[in-house]
C-alpha positions, 0 to 999 in steps of 0.5 A: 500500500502507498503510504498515504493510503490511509491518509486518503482513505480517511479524506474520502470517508470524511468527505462522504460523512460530511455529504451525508449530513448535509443531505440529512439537513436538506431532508430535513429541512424539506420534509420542515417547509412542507410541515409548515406548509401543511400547518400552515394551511390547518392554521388557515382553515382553523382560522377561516372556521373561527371567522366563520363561526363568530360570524354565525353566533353574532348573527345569531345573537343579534336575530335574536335580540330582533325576535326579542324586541319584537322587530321595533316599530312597523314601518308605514309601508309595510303591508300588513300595516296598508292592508289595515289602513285600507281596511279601516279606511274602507268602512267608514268610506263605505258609511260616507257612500251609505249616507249619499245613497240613502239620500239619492235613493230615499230622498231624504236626509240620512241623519233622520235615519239615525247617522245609520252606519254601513255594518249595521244596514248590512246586518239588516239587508236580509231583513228589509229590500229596500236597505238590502238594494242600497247595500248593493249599491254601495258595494258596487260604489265601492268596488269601483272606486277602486282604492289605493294608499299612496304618497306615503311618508312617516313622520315619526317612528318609535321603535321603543314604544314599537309605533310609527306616525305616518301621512299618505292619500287614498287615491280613487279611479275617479281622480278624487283623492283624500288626504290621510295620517295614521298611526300603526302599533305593536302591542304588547302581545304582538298585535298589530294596531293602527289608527286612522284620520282624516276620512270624515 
């Protein structure tokens, strides 16, 4: 053997002893990026599914803070408050129809009848012809005039007291128009009120 044999032979040894550590680092630090990566990622899900879930119980909070209070006011455009301005509207424009029937088909002054009222005649038509053809008439009336609430506006609106204060007009297919406040209300129970003014 040449005398710098084993000189050498220990070179090349630690030469490919110091190769494979540095492969094991790079190993190692691969196999590191990936598990960050992958952490990372769960992190991210984690995260997204914590966004999403604080999203969820402050959505759900508030939905119930909403049920609680009973949704505040009602608002002037809503459609169950129309259809109950209408409503009410109706009957006693049907009692302003009964009076100017009375006196066209009767000839005579409808307070000498008592200032009657559109729900008592009606309960009496299957009594008397003569207060059941009038009826008729004024259904007929009324069903032409076809009556719209328009123009709306509120006012003032309450949500601690759960009431709102609105202004809007009745429109009729004949042109006439009449101009009209209201106010709606939830009571304690859940109810829907309304008052309306302005119709006499």
């Amino acid at each position: 053997l040449k005398t710098n044999f084993f000189d050498k032979a220990k070179d090349q040894a630690l030469s490919l002893n110091e190769s494979a550590k540095i492969s094991e680092r790079i190993g190692n630090t691969i196999s590191s990026i990936k598990s960050d990566n992958e952490s990372g990622g769960i992190k991210k899900l984690a995260k997204n599914k914590y966004v999403i879930g604080t999203v969820v119980i402050i959505f759900s909070i508030v939905t119930l803070i909403i049920i609680m209070r009973g949704h505040g006011a009602p608002g002037c455009n809503d459609s169950n408050v129309k259809a109950l301005v209408l409503d009410i509207s109706s009957g006693e424009l049907k009692n302003i129809l009964l009076n100017q029937t009375i006196i066209s088909e009767m000839g005579t002054d409808p307070r000498v009848q008592g200032s009657p009222k559109y729900k008592d005649w009606n309960n009496l038509k299957n009594d008397n012809d003569k207060i059941k053809k009038i009826i008729e008439l004024v259904d007929k009336q009324y069903v032409e005039l076809n009556t719209e609430l328009t123009g709306i506006r509120t006012n003032e609106k309450n949500d601690k007291v759960k009431k709102c204060n609105c202004s809007a007009t009745l429109t009729f297919s004949n042109g006439k128009s009449l101009p009209i406040n209201y106010t709606a209300q939830f009571t304690e129970d859940g109810q829907l009120y309304a008052e309306v003014s302005g119709l006499k």
